[in-house]
Backbone atoms as SQL, in Angstrom:
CREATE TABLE atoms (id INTEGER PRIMARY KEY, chain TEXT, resi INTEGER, resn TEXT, atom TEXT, x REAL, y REAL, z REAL);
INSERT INTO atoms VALUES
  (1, 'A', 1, 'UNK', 'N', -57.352, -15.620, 97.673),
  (2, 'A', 1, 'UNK', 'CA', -57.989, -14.674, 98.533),
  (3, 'A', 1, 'UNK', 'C', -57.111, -14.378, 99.754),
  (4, 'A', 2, 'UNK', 'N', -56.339, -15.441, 100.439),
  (5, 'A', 2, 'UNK', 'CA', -55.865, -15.054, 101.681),
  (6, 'A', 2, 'UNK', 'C', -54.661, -14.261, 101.371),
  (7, 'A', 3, 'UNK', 'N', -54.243, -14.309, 99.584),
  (8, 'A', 3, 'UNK', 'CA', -52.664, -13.411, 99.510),
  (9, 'A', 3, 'UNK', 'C', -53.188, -12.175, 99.378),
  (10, 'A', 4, 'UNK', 'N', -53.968, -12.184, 99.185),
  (11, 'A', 4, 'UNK', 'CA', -55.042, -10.417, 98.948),
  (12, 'A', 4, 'UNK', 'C', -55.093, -10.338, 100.027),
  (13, 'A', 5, 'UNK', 'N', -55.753, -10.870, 101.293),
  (14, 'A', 5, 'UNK', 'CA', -55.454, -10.260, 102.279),
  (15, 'A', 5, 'UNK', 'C', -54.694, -9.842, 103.544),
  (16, 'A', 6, 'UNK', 'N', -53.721, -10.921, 102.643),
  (17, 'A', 6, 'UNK', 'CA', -52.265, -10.530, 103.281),
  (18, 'A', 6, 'UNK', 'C', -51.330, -8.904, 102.689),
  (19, 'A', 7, 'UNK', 'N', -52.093, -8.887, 101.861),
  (20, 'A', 7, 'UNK', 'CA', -51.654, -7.653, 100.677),
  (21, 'A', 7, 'UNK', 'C', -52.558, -6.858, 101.291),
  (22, 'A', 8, 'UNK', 'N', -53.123, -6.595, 102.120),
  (23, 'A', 8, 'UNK', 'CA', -53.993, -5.541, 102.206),
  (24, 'A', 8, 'UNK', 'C', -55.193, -4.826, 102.113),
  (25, 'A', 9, 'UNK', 'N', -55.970, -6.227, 100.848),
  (26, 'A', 9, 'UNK', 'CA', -56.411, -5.670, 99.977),
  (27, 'A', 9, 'UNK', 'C', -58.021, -5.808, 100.639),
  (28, 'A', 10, 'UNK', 'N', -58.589, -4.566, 100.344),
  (29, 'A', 10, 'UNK', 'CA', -60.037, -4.512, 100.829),
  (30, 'A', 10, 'UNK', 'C', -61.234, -5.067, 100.972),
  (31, 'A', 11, 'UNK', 'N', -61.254, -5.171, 99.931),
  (32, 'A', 11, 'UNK', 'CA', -62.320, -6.374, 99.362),
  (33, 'A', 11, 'UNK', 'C', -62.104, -7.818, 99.605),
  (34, 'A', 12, 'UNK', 'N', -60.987, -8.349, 99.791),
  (35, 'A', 12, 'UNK', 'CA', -60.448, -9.336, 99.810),
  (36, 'A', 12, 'UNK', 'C', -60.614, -9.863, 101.510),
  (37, 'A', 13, 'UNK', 'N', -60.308, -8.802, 102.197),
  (38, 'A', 13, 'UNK', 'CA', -60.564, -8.969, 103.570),
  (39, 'A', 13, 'UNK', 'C', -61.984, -8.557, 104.287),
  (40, 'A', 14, 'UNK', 'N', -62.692, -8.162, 103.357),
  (41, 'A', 14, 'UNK', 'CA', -64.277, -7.923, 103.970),
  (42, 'A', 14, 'UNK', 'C', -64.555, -9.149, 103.300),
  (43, 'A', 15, 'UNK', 'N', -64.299, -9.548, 102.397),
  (44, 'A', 15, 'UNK', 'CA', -64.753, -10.974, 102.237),
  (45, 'A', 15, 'UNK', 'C', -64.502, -11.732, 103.131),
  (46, 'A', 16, 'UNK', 'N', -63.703, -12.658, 103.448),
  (47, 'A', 16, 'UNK', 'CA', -63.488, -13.146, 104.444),
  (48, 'A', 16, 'UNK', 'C', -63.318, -12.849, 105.935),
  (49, 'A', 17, 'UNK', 'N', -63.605, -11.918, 106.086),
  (50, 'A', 17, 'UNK', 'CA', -64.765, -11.336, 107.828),
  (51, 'A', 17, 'UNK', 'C', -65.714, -11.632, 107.170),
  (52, 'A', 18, 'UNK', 'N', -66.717, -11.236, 106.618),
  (53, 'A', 18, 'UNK', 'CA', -67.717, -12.017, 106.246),
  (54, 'A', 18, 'UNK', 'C', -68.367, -13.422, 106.215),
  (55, 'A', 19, 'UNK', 'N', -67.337, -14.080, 105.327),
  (56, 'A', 19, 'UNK', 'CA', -67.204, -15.571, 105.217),
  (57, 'A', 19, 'UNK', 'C', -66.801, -16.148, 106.783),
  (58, 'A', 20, 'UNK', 'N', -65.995, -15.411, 107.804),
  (59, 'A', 20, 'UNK', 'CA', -65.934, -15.817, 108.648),
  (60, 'A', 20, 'UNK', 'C', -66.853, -15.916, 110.046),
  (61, 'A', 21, 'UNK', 'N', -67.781, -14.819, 109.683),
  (62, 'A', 21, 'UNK', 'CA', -68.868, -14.613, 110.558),
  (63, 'A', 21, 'UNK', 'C', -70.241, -15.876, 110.481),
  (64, 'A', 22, 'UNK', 'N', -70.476, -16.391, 108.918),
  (65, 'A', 22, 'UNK', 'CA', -70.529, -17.381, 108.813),
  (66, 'A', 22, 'UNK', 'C', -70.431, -18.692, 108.921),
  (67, 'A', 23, 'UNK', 'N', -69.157, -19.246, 108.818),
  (68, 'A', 23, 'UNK', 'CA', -68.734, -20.276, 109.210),
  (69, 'A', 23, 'UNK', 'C', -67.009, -20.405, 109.105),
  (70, 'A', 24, 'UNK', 'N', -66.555, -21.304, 109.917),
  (71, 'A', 24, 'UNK', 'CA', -65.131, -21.701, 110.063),
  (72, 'A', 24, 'UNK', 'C', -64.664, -21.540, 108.578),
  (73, 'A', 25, 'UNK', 'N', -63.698, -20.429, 108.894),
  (74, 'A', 25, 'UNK', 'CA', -62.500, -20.686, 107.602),
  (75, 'A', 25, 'UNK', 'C', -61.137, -21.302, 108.115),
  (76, 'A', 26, 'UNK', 'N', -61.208, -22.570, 107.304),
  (77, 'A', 26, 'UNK', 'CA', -60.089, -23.476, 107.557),
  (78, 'A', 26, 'UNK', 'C', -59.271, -23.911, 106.588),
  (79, 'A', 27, 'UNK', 'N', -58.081, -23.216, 106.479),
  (80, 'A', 27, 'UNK', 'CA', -57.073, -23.087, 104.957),
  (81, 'A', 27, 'UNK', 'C', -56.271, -24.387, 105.072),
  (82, 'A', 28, 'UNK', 'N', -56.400, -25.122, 103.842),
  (83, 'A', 28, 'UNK', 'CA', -56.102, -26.440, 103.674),
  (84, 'A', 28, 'UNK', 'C', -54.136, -26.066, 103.864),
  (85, 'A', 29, 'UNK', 'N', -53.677, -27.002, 104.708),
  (86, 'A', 29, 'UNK', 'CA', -51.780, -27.057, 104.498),
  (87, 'A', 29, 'UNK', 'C', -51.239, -26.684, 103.271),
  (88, 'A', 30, 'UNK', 'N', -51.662, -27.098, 102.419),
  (89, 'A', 30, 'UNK', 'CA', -50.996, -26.670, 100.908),
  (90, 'A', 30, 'UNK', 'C', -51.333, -25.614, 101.101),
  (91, 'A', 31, 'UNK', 'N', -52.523, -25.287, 100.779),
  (92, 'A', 31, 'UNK', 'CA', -52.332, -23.168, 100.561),
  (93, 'A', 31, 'UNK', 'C', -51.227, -22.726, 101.984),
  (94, 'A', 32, 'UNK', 'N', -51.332, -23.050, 102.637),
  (95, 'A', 32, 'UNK', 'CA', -50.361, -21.896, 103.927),
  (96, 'A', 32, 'UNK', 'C', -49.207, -22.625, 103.580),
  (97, 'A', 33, 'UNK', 'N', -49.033, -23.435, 103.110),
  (98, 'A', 33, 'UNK', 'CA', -47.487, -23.909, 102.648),
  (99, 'A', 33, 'UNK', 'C', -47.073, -22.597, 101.549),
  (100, 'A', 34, 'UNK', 'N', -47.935, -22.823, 100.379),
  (101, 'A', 34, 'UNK', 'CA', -47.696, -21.877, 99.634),
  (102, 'A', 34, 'UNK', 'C', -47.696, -20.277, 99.627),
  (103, 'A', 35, 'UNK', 'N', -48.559, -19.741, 100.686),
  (104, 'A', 35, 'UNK', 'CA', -48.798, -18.471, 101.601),
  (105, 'A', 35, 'UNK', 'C', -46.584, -18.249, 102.401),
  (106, 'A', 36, 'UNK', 'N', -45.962, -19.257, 102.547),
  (107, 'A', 36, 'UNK', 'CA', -45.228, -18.968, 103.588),
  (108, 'A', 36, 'UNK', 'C', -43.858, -19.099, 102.218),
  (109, 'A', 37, 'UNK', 'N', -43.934, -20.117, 100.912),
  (110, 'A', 37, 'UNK', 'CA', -43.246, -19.940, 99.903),
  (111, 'A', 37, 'UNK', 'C', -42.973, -18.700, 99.679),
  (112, 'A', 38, 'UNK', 'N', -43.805, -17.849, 99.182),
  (113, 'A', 38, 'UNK', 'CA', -44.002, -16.580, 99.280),
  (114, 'A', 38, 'UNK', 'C', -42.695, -15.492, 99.706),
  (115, 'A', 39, 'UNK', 'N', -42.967, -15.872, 101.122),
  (116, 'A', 39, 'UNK', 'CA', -42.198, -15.288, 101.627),
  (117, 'A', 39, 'UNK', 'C', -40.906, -14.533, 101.486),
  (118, 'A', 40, 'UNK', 'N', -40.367, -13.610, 101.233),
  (119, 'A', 40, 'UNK', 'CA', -39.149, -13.035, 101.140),
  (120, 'A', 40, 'UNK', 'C', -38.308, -12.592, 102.000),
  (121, 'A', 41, 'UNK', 'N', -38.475, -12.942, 103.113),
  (122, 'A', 41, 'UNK', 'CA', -37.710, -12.375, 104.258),
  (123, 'A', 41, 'UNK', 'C', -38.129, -12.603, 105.256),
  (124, 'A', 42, 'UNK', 'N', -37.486, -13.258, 106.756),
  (125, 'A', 42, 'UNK', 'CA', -38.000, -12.998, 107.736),
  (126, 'A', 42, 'UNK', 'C', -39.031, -12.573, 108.187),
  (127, 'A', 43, 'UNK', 'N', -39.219, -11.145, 107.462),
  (128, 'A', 43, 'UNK', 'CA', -40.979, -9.905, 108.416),
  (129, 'A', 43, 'UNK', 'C', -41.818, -10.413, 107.661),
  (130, 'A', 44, 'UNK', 'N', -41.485, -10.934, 106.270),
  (131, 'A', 44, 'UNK', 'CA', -42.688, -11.430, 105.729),
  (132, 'A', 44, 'UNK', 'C', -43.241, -12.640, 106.343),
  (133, 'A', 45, 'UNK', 'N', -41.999, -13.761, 106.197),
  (134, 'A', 45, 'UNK', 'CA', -42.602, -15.496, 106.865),
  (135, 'A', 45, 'UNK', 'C', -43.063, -14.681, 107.977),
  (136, 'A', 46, 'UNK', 'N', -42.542, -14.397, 109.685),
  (137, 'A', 46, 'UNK', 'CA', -43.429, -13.481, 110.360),
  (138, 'A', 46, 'UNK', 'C', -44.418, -13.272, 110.382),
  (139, 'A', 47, 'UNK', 'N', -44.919, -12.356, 109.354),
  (140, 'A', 47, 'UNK', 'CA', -46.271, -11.631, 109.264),
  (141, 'A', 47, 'UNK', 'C', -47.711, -12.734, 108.908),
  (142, 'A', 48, 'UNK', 'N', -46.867, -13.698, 107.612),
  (143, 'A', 48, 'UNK', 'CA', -47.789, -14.931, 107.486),
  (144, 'A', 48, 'UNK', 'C', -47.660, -15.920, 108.603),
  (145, 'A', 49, 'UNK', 'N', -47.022, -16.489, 109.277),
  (146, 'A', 49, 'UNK', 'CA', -46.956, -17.294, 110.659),
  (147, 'A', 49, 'UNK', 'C', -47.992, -16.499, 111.483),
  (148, 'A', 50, 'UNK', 'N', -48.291, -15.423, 111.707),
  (149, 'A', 50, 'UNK', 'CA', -48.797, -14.623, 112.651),
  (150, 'A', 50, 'UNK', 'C', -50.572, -14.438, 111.603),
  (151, 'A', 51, 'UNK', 'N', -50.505, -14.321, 110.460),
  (152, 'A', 51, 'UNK', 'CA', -51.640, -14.206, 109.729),
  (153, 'A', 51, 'UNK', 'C', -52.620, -16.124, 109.874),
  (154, 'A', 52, 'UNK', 'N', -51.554, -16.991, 110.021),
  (155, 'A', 52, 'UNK', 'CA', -52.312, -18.349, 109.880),
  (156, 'A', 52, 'UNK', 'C', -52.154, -18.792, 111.273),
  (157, 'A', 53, 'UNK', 'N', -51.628, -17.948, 111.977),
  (158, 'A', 53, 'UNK', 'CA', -52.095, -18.271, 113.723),
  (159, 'A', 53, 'UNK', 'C', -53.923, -18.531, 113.830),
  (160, 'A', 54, 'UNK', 'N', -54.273, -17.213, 113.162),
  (161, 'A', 54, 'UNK', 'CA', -55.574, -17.085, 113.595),
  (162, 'A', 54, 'UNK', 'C', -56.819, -18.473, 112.680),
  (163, 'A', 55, 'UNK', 'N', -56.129, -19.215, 112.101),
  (164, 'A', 55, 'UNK', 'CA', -56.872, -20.242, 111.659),
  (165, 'A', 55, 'UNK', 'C', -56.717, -21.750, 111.568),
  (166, 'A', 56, 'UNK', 'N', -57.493, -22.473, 112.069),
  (167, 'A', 56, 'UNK', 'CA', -56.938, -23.943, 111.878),
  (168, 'A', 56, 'UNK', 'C', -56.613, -24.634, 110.618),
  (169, 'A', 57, 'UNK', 'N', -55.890, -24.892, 110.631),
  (170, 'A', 57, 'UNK', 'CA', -55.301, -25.528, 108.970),
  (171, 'A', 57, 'UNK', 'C', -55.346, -26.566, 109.095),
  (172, 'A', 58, 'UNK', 'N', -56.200, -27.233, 107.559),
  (173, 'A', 58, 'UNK', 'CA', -56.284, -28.724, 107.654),
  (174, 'A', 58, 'UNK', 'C', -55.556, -29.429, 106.830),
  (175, 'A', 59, 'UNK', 'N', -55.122, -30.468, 107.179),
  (176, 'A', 59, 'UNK', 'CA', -54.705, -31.647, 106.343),
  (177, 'A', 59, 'UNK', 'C', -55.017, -32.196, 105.194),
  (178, 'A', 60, 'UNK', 'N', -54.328, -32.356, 104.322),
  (179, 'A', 60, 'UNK', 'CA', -54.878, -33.029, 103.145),
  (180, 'A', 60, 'UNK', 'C', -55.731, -34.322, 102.977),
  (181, 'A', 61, 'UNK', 'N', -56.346, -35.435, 102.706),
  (182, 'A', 61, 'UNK', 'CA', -56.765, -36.041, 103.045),
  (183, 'A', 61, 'UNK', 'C', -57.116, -36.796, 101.301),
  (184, 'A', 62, 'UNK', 'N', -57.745, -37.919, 101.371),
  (185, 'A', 62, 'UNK', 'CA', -57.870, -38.484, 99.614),
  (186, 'A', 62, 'UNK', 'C', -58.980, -37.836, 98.960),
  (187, 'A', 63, 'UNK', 'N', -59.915, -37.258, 99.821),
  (188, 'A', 63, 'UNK', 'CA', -60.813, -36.778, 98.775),
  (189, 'A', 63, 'UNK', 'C', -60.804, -35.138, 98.237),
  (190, 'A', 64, 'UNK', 'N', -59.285, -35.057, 99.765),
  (191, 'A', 64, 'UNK', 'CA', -59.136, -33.764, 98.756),
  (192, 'A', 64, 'UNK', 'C', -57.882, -34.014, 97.404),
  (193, 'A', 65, 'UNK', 'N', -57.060, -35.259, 97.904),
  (194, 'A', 65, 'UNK', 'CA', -56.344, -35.045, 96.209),
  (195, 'A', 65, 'UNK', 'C', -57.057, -35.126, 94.906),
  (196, 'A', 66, 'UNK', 'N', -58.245, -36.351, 95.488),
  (197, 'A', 66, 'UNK', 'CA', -59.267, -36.798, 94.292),
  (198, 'A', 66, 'UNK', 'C', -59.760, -35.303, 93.722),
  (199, 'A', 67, 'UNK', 'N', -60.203, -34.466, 94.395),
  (200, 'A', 67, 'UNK', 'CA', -60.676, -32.994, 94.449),
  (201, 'A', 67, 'UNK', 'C', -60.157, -32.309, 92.873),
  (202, 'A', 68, 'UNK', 'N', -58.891, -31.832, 94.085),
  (203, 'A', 68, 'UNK', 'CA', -57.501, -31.469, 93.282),
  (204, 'A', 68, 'UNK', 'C', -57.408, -32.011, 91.818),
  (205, 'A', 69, 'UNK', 'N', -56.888, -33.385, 91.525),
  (206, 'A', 69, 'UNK', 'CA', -56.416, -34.303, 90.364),
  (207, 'A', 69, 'UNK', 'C', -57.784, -33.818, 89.448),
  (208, 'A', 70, 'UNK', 'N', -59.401, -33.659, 90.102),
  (209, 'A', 70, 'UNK', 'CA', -60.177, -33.454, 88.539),
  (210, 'A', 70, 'UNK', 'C', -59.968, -31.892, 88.266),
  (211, 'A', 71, 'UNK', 'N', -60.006, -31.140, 89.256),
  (212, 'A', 71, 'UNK', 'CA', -59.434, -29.861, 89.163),
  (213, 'A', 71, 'UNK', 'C', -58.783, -29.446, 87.916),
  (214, 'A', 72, 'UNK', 'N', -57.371, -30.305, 88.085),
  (215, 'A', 72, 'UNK', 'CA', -56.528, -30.181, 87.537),
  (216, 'A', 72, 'UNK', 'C', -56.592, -30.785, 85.992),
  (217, 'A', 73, 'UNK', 'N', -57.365, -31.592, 85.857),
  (218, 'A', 73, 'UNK', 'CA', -57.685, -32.638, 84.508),
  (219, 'A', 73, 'UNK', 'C', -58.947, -31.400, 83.975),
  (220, 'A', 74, 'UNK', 'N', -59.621, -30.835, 84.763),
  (221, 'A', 74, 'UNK', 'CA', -60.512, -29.779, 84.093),
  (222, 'A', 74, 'UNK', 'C', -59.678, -28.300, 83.417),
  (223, 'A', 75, 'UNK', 'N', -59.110, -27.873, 84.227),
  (224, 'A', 75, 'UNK', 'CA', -58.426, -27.290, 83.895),
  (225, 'A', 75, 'UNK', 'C', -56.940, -26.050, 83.657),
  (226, 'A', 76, 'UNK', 'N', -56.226, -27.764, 83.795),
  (227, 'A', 76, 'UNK', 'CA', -54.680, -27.179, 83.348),
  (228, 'A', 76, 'UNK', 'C', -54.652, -27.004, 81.618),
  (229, 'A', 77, 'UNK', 'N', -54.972, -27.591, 81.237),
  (230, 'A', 77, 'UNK', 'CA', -54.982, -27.573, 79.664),
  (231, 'A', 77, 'UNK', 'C', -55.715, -26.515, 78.939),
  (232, 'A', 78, 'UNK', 'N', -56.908, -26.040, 79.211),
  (233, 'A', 78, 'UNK', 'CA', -58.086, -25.034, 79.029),
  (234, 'A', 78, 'UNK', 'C', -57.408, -23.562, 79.721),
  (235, 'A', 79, 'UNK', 'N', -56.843, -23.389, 80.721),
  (236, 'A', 79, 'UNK', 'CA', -56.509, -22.145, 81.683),
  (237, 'A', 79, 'UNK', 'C', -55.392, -21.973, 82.125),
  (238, 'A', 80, 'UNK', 'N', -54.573, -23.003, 82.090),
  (239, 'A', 80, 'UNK', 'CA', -53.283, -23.003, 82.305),
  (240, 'A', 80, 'UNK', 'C', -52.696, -22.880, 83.749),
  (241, 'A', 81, 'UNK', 'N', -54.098, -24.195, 84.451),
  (242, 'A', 81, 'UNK', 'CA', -53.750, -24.487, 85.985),
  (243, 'A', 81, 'UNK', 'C', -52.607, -24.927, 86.130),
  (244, 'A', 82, 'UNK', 'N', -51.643, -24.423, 87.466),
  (245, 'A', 82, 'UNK', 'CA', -51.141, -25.107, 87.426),
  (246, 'A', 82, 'UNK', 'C', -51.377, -26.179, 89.073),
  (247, 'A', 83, 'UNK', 'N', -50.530, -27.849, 89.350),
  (248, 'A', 83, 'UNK', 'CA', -51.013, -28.273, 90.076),
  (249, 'A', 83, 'UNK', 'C', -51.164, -27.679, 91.438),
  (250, 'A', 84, 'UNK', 'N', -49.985, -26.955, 91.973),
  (251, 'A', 84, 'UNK', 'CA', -50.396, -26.428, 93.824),
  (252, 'A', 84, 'UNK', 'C', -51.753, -25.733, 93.623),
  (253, 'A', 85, 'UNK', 'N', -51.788, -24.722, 92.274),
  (254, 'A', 85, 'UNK', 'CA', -53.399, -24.047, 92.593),
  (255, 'A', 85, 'UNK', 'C', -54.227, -24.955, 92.562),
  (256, 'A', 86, 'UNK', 'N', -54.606, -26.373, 92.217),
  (257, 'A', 86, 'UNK', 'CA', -55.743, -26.923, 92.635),
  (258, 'A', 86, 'UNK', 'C', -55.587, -27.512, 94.071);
């Protein structure tokens, strides 16, 4: 969702104003790690540094690898997860 709305994309970003009017959106380090991988250039890292200004990013912690690892035991094999997406 947050590369959609780094892309622009409409729906993607009324979702999350939404979700944010609600409650704290707080993008775990791995995703903005992977948000800044991305990157192709300078204006891009830029634009994402400046896009994850506006949110606190949290730390990984064990119950999120535990999380992750069944995630991933559900389904990499079935869908063809791979591990950073869980």
């Amino acid at each position: 969702m947050l590369i959609d709305c780094l892309r622009g994309n409409p729906a993607a970003i009324g979702f999350l104003t939404s979700l944010a009017q609600r409650e704290a959106v707080t993008p775990h380090l791995l995703v903005a790690a992977e948000l800044l991988a991305g990157a192709r250039d300078k204006r891009e890292q830029s634009a994402i540094e400046s896009f994850l200004a506006a949110f606190t990013i949290v730390a990984p912690n064990e119950s999120d690898g535990q999380a992750a690892l069944n995630l991933y035991r559900q389904f990499h094999l079935s869908h063809g997860v791979d591990w950073p997406d869980c």
